[in-house]
N, C-alpha and C positions, 0 to 999 in steps of 0.2 A: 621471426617475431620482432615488433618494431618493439624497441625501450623507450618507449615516449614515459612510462610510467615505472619501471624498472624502480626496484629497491620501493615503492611503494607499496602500501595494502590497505585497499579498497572495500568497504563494510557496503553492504546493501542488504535493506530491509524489503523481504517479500522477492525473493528471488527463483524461485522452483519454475516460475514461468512469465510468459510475456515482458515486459519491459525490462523486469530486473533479471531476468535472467539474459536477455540479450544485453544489457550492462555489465554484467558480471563476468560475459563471452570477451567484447569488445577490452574492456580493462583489461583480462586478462592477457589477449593478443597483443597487449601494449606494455604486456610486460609487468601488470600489477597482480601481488598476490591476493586472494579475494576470499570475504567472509561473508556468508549471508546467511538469514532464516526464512523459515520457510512456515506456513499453518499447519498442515495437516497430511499431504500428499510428498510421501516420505522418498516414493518414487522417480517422482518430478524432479526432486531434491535431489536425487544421486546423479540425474542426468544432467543436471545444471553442475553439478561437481566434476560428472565425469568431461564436458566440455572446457571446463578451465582447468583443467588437470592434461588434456590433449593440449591446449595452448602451452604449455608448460610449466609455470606459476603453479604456487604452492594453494590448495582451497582447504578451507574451514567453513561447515555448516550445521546448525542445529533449529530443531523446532521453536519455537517461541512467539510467544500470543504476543503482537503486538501494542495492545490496549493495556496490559500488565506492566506495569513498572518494575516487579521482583525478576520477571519474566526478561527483561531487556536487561538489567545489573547484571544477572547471570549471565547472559549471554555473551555480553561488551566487557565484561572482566575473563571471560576465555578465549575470548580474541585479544586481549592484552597479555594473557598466558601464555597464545600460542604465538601470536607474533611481536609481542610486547612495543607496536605502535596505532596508530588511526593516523591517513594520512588524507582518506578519501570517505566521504561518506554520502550515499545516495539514500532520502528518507523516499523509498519507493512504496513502503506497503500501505495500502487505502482502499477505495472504491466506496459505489451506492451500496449497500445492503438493499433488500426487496423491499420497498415502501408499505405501509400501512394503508395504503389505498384511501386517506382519508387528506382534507383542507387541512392547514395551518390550524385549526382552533383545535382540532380534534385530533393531532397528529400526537402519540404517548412521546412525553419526555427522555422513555427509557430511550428510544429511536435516538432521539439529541443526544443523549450522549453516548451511546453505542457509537454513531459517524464523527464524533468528535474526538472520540479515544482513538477511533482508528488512524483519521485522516491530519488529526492535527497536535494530538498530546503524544501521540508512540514519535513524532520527530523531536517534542520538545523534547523527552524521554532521551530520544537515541545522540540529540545535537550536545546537551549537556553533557553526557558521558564521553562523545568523541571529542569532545574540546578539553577535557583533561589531559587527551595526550597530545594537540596542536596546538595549545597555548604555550605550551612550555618548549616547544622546539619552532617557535616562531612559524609553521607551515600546516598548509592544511586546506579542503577545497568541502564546500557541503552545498548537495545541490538536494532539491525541493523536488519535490514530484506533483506537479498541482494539477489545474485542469483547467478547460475553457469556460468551465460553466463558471467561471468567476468573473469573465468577461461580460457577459449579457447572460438573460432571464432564458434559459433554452428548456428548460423541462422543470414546471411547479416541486413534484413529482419528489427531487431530489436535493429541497432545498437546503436540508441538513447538510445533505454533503457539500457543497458550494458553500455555504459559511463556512466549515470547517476548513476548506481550502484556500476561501477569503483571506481566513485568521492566519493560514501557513504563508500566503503572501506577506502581510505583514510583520509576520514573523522573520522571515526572509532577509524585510528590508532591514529591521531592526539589529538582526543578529550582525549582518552587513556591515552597520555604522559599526557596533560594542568593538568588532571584530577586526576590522580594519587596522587598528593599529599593531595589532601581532601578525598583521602579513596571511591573517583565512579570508577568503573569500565564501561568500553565500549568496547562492544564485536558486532560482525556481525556474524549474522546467511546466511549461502551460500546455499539455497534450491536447490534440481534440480527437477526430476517432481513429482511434488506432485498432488495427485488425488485428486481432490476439485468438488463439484458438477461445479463447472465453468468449468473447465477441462474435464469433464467425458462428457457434453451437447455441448462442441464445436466440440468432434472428434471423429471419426466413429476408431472402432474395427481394422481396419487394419492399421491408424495412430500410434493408441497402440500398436501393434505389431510389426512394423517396428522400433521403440521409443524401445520399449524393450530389445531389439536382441543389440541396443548400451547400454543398461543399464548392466554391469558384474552380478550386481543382478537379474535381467530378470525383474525385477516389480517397478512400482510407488510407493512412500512413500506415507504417509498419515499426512496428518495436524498435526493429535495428537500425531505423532512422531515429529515429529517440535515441538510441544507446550512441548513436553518432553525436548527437548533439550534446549529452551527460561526457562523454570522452574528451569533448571540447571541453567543456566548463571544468572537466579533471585536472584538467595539463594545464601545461604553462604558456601553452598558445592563448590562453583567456586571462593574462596575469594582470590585466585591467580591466576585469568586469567583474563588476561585484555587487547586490541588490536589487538586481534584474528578473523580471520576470517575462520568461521569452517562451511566445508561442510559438508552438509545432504544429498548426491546423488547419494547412491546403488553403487558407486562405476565409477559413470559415465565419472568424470572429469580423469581419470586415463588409457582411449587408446584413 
């Protein structure tokens, strides 16, 4: 096991599968003890424990509604219980919800703020709390989990969530500067399509292929190329990068 992160402990939101749980692998291989939640598939959830538990590092994980504020204080004060620090913190939990199938005029507000709680108030949520405990020991790494579609206009369809993501970039930048002088770094990771068992179960063979032909690489990324570049921005190989928001997308965002 490498100790690139050793004596560290790694908080990630939305972890039972796809990106955060191949971050939650990757840390741990590196030596970071790791906390995460998970929504609803409780099973997922032991399998994402039980592989950071083979790496050897110590795991903590519980359910918890991301869009809940009560929901995250409980959670982030039992990861202060159990490992009594935050040294890493990946805001990964997000996504589209199914759209209302309707224009901008007619699109219900509840939608806005359901993708807004998800994708951009559960990191304000989780950022605040883990900077309690990296403020005061001068150290600390928080990386973004964004997306492309804040890049360019790729799908009406999901405009909520792309503002929501927007807002996490600036967010990003902002936390960056406050932050900069207690020695945390905040960086945004910008995914485009990444092949997740979620992804691969929603879309037939020729979705892919059409998705590809715009992709200059011709292919989907994979998590654990994600979880490679969250590793980077973890450590101290990145100890000057900070308010960056760095795309992961075969070259997508570029015609």
């Amino acid at each position: 096991m490498d100790a690139e992160l050793k004596n560290q402990v790694a908080v990630i939101t939305g972890a039972s599968q796809g990106i955060g749980q191949a971050c939650a692998v990757a840390f741990a291989h590196a030596g970071a003890d790791v906390a995460f939640t998970y929504g609803q598939n409780h099973e997922a959830a032991e399998h994402t424990a039980a592989l950071v538990r083979d790496a050897g590092p110590k795991v903590f994980f519980a359910a918890a509604d991301a869009a809940d504020p009560v929901a995250t204080e409980a959670f982030m004060r039992d990861v202060m219980d159990t490992f009594g620090q935050v040294d890493i913190l990946v805001n990964n939990v997000g996504g589209a919800d199914a759209t209302p199938n309707t224009g901008f005029a007619d699109m219900p507000m509840d939608y806005w703020h359901r993708q807004f709680a998800k994708n951009f108030f559960s990191a304000v949520s989780y950022s605040r709390l883990a900077l309690r405990s990296m403020v005061p020991r001068r150290c600390g790494s928080i990386i973004n989990i964004g997306s492309v579609h804040t890049s360019r206009v790729i799908n009406l369809d999901v405009m909520p969530y792309a503002c929501a993501k927007q807002a996490l970039n600036h967010l990003t930048r902002c936390l960056a500067v406050e932050m900069a002088p207690h020695a945390i770094r905040v960086n945004c990771i910008a995914p485009g399509l990444i092949k997740t068992a979620l992804t691969e179960n929603r879309y037939n063979q020729d979705w892919w292929d059409k998705v590809f032909a715009k992709i200059p690489m011709a292919r989907a990324g994979s998590a654990a190329e994600v979880a490679e570049l969250a590793l980077f921005l973890a450590s101290a190989r990145s100890s000057y990068i900070t308010g960056q928001i760095i795309g992961i997308d075969g070259g997508r965002t570029l015609q």
